[in-house]
C-alpha positions in Angstrom: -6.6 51.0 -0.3 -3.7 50.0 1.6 -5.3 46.4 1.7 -5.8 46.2 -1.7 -2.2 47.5 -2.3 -0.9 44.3 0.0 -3.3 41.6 -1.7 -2.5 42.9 -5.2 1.4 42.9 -4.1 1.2 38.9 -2.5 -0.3 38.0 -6.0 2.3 39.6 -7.9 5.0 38.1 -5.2 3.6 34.3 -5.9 3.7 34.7 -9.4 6.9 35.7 -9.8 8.3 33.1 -7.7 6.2 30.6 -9.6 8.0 31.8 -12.6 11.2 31.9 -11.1 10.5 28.0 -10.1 9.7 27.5 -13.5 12.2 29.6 -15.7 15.1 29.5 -13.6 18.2 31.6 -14.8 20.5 31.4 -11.7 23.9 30.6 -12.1 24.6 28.3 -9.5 23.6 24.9 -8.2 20.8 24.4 -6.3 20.4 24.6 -3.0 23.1 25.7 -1.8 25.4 23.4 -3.5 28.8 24.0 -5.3 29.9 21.7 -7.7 33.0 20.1 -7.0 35.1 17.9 -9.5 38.8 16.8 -9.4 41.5 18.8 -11.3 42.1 15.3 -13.2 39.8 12.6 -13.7 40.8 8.5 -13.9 40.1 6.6 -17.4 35.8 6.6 -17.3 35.7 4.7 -20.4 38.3 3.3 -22.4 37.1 2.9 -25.7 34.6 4.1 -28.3 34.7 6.6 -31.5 33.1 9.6 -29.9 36.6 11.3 -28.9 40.0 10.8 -30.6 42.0 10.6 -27.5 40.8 9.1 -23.6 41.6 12.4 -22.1 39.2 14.3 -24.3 37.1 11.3 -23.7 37.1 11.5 -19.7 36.1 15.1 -20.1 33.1 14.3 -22.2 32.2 12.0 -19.3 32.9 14.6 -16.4 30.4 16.9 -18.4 28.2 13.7 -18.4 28.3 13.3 -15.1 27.2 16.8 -13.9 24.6 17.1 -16.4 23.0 13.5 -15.2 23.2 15.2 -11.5 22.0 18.5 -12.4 18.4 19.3 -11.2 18.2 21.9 -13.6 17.6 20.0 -16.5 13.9 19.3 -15.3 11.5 22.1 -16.1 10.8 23.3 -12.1 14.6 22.0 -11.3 13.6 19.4 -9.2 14.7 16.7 -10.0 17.3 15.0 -12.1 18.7 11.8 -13.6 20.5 10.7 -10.5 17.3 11.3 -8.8 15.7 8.1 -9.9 19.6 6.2 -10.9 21.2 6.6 -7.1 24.6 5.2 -7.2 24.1 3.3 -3.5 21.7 1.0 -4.8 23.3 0.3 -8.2 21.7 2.9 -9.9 18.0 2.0 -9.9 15.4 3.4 -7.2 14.2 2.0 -4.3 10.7 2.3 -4.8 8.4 0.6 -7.7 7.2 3.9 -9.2 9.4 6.8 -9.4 8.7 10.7 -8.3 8.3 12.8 -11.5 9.3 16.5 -11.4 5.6 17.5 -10.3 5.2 14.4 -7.9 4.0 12.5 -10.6 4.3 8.7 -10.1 6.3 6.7 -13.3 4.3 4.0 -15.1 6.9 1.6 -14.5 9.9 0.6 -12.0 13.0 2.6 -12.6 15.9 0.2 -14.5 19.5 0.0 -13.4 21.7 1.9 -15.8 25.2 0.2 -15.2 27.2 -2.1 -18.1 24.6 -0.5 -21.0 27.4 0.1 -23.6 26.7 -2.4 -26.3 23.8 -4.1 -24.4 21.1 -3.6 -27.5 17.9 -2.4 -27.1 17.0 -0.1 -23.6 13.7 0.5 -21.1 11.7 -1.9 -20.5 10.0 -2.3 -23.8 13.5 -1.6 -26.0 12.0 1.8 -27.2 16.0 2.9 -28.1 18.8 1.4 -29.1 21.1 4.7 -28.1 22.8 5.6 -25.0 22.9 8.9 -26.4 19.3 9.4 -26.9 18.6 7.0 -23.8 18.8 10.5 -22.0 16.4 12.3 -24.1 13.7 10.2 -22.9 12.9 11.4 -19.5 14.1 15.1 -20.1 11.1 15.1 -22.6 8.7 13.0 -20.6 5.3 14.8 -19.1 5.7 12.9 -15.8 9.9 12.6 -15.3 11.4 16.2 -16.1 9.1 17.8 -18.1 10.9 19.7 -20.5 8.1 20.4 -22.9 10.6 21.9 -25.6 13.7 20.7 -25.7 15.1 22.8 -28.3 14.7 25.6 -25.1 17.3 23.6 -22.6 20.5 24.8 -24.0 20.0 28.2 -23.4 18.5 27.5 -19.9 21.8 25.4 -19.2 24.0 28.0 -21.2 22.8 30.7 -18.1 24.5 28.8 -15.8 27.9 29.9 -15.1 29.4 26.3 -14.6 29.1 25.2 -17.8 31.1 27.4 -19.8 34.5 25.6 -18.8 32.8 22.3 -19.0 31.3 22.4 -22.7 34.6 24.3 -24.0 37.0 21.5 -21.8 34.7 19.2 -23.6 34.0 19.9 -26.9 36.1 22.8 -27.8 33.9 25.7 -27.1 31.6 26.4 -24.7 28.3 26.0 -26.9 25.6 24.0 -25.7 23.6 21.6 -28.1 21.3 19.1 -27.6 23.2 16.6 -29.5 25.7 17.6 -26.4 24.0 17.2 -23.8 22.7 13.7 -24.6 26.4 12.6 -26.1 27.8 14.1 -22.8 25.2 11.9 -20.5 25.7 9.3 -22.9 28.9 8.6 -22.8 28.9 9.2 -18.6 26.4 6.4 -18.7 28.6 3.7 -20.4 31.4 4.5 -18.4 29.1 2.6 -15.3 30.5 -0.5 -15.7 30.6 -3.3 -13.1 33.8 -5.8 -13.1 34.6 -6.2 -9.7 31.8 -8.3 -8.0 32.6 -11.5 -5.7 31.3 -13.3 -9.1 33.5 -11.3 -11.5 36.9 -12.2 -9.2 35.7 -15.7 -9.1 35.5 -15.9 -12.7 38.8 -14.6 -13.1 40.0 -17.6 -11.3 40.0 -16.6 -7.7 38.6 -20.1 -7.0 38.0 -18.8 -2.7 35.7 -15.8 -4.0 33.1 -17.9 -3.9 32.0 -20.0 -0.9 30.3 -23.5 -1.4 26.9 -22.4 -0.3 27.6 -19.7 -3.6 28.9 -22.3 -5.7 26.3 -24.3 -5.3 23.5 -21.5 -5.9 25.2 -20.5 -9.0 25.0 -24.6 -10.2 21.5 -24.4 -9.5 20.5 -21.1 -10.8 22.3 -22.4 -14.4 21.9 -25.8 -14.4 18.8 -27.1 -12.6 16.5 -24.1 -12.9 18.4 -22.9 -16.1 17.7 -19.2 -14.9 21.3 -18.8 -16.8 19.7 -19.3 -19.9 18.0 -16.1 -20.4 20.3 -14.2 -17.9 23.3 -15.0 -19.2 24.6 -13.2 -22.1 24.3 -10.1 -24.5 24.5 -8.8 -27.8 25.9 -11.8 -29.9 26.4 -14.1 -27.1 28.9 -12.2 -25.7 28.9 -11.7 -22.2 28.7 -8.3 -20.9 29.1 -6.2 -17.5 32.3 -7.5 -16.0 31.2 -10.9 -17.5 27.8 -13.1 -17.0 24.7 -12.3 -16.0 24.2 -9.2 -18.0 21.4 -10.0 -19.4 20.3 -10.2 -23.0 19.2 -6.7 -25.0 17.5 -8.6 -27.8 14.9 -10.5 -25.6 11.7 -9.6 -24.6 10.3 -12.2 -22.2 7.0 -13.0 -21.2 7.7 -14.8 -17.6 4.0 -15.4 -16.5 3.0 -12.5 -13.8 -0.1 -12.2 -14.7 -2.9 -14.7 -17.0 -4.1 -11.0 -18.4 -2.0 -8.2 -19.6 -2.8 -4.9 -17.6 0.6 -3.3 -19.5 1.2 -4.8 -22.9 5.0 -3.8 -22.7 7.4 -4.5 -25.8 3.9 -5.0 -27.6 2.8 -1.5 -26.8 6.0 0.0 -29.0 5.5 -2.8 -32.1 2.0 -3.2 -32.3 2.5 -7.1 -32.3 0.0 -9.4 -30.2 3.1 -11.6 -29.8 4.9 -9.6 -27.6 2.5 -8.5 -25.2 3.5 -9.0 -22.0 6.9 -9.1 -22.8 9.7 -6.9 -21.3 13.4 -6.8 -21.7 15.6 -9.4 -19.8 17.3 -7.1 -16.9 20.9 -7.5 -16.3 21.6 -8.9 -12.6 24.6 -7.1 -11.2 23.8 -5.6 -8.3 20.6 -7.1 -8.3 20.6 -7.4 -4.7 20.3 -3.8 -4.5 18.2 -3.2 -7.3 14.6 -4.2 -5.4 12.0 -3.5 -6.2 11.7 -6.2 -8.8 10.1 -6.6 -12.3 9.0 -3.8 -14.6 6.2 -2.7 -11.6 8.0 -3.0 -8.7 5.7 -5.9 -7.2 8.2 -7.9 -5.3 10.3 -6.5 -2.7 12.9 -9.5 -2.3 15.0 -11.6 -3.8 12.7 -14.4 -2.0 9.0 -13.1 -3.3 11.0 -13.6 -6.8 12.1 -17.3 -7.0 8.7 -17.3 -5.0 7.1 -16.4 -8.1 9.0 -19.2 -10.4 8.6 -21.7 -7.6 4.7 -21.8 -7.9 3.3 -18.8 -8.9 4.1 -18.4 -12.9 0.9 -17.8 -14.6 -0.5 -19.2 -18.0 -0.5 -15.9 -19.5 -1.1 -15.8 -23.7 2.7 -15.2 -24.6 4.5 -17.4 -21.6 8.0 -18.0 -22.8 8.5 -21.8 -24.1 11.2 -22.2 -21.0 8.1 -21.6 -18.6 5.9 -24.1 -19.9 5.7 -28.0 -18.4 5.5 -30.5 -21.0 1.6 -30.6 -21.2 2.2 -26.8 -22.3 1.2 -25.1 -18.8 3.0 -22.6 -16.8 6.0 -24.8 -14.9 5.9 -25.0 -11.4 9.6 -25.0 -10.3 9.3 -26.4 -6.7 12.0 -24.4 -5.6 13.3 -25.8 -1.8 14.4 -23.1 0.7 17.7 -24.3 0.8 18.0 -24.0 -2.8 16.3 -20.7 -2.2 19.0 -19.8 0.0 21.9 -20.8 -2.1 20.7 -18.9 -5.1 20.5 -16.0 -3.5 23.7 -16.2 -1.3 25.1 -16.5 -4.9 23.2 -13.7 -6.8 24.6 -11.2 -3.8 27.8 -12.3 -5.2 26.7 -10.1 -8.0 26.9 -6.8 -6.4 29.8 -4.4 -7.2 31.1 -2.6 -4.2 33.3 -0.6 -6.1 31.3 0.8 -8.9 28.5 1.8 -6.3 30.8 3.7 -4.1 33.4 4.7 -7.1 33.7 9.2 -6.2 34.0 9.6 -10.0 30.4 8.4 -10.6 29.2 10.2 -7.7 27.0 13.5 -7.2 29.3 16.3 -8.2 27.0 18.8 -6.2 28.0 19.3 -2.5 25.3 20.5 0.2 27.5 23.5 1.6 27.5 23.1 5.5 
């Protein structure tokens, strides 16, 4: 009997925590964390309808910024935004296919997240046009965060002590929405802007920012190669993240990886043959963080990727125009090392020291010692 007690007692023990690792109603951060945030916070993003003044503004964002930190907004509260988006290496990951909240691999490599205010259409395949609702994505997602229902997060997050200032500092009172949460993420998410780069300083005018092996990559990646052409500009023609290079939201590019499609991207989401293959063009700041490359993760370097447009761009059914020789076959660039080395002496120019190691885009939650 006394056996029987114990087994029937372990079971009951793992199920409850099972639920608890599930359902969680603690009011604290994980781990052993406390959240830590500055009395004030500096201008996150200075400009934009959602809030009448840039104080009510930066408080929106400091929400943001917890919330895209906050493990508990996956459905076992194991992972969260930032978990896949680390700050150190320009917001992307550092692997091709991210970890889910069950261990669950991503179907495709993680994106950087910086300069995306006003950059047009997002993910890979330009499945939203919202920052807002760029969050909602991978909350609801069976592999990301799991959150099966979302209608049933507010109430998780409203049993967390910590955000009843937040959501009242924010919005007024301390209710918490879904149309919150994703504004509140949203609007931390367009504050990540880069500006500050070798490249950006150089463009300014500080004609030294730039050595002559740089200068001379940057000639080559516009001019020769015309790499420029699709990775320089944005919505309109206007040049966004802390000026060029940000990459274009309204194209969808076809750049020759494979003669066969094994993921149909852009054409997945429109049903149209003519965009199979394609994926959005990715804005290069911080690209030399950013690796792995391309929407799987199949290059690890900077080097395996002019690699690919030196001789390995394939005749694939929707290869971009730009891509093609004048017989209509995939181009074969014939990139030198030197050139090699040039190019990307100048695309490390790219990478913005400040934004990656800026404390009011950082993790919020402090490991207690």
């Amino acid at each position: 009997m006394k056996k029987r007690y114990i087994a029937v007692l372990s079971v009951i023990t793992l199920v409850v925590a099972a639920y608890s690792c599930k359902k969680s109603t603690s009011t604290q951060p994980l781990k052993g964390a406390t959240l830590q945030l500055p009395a004030t916070t500096a201008v996150y993003y200075d400009g934009g309808s959602f809030a009448s003044s840039v104080d009510s503004l930066n408080k929106v964002a400091t929400l943001g910024r917890v919330l895209f930190y906050d493990q508990h907004l996956s459905l076992n509260n194991a992972v969260s935004c930032g978990s896949c988006h680390k700050q150190s290496i320009g917001f992307s990951d550092n692997v091709a296919f991210s970890t889910g909240y069950e261990g669950k691999l991503t179907k495709r490599n993680s994106r950087p997240i910086n300069d995306l205010a006003g950059s047009g259409s997002l993910f890979w395949d330009g499945r939203e046009n919202s920052v807002n609702n760029l969050s909602l994505r991978p909350l609801t997602n069976h592999v990301e965060m799991g959150i099966e229902d979302a209608n049933t997060l507010p109430q998780k997050l409203g049993n967390l002590g910590y955000y009843n200032t937040l959501f009242l500092e924010a919005f007024g009172n301390n209710m918490v929405t879904m149309d919150r949460i994703s504004s509140a993420i949203g609007t931390f998410i367009n504050a990540i802007k880069t500006g500050n780069s070798r490249l950006d300083q150089f463009n300014r005018g500080n004609t030294s920012a730039l050595t002559a092996q740089e200068i001379q990559g940057k000639m080559l990646f516009d001019t020769k190669y015309n790499c420029g052409q699709c990775h320089n500009g944005g919505q309109g023609g206007v040049f966004l993240g802390g000026g060029s290079y940000g990459g274009n939201g309204f194209s969808f590019l076809d750049i020759g990886l494979n003669n066969s499609y094994t993921d149909m991207g852009r054409g997945t989401l429109t049903g149209l043959s003519s965009d199979n293959g394609t994926f959005r063009v990715p804005n290069l700041h911080n690209v030399a963080l950013t690796a792995p490359y391309m929407h799987d993760g199949r290059y690890k370097t900077l080097d395996e990727v002019l690699e690919h447009y030196s001789h390995n761009i394939q005749d694939s059914p929707n290869l971009d125009t730009l891509l093609k020789d004048n017989k209509g076959h995939a181009r074969q660039m014939n990139i030198t090392d030197a050139e090699k080395k040039a190019i990307i002496a100048f695309l490390n120019k790219l990478t913005d020291y400040q934004m990656i190691s800026d404390p009011k885009f950082s993790n919020p939650f402090k490991v207690n010692n």
